[in-house]
N, C-alpha and C positions, 0 to 999 in steps of 0.2 A: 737466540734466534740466529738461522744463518742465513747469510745474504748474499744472494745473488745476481746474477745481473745483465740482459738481454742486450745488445744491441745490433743496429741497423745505420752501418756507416756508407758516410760518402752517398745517398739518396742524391740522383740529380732530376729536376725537374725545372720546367719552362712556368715561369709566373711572370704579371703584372705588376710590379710592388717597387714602391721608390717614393722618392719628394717630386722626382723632375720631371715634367712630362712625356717626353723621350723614353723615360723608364715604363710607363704605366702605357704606355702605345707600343712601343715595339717589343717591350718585354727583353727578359733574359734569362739565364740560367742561373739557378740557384741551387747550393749543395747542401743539406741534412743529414745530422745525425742524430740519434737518438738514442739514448741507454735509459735502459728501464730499470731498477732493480727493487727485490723483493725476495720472498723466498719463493724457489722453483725448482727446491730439493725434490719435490717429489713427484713433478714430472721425468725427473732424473731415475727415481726408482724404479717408476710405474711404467714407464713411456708414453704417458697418455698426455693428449696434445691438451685437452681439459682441463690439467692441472698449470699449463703455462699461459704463455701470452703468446698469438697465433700472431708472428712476422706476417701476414699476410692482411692481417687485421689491424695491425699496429701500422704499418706501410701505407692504406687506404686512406688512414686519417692523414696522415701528413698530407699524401696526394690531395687531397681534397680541397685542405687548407690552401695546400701553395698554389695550385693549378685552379681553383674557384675562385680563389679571397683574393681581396685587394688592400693590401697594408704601406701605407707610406713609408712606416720602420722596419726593417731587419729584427730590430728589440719585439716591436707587437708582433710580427708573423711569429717567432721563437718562442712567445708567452703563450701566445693562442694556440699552438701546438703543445705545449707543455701542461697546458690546463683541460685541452680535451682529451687527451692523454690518461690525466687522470682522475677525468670523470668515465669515461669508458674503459676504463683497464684496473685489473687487480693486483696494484705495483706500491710500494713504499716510495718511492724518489722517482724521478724523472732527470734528463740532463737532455739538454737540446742544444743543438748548436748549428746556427744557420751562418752560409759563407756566401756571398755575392762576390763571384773570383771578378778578378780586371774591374775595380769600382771607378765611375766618369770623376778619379780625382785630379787628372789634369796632369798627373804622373806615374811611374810604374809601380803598381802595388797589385802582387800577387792575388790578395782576395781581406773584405774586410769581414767582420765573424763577431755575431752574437752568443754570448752562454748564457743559461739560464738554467739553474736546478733547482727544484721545486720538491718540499716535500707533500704527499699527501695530510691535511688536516685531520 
């Protein structure tokens, strides 16, 4: 089999999602990415967007998640995108990776970052 492999980096969007309340009231920005992979050889041959995973489609869900849902952890927004992922999509693995840049740790830290790769059962 050959394996391929979609992705959609650096995704930023305004969510509610934290422990602190400060977090879940004024909100912030959060950055996603997402690599899909499976085969998508034959969207390769054919050019038909039917045979892939429609960016447009796979982007929605994540919006949705981050800019709807309210997650205390970084870890559960990252799973919960990763699992509807791949209830909605025709993918072998998943990889998700959520960053919350400038985290309230009381010091300088560029962004702190969940992964999470999941395979299809």
């Amino acid at each position: 089999m050959t394996s391929t492999k979609i992705t959609l980096r650096n995704m930023v969007f305004y969510g509610y999602h934290g422990v602190f309340a400060a977090e879940k009231e004024l909100g912030q920005h959060l950055e996603i990415d997402v690599e899909v992979e499976g085969d998508f050889t034959c969207a390769g041959h054919t050019d038909d967007l039917a045979q892939t995973v429609n960016y447009v489609n796979l982007y929605n869900v994540v919006k949705e998640l981050v800019e709807k849902g309210s997650f205390n952890l970084i870890e559960a927004l990252g799973t919960g995108i990763a699992e509807r992922i791949l209830e909605n999509f025709e993918v072998d693995r998943v990889i998700v990776r959520v960053r919350k840049p400038h985290p309230p740790l009381g010091g300088i830290v560029a962004a702190s970052e969940f992964e999470i790769v999941k395979d299809k059962q």
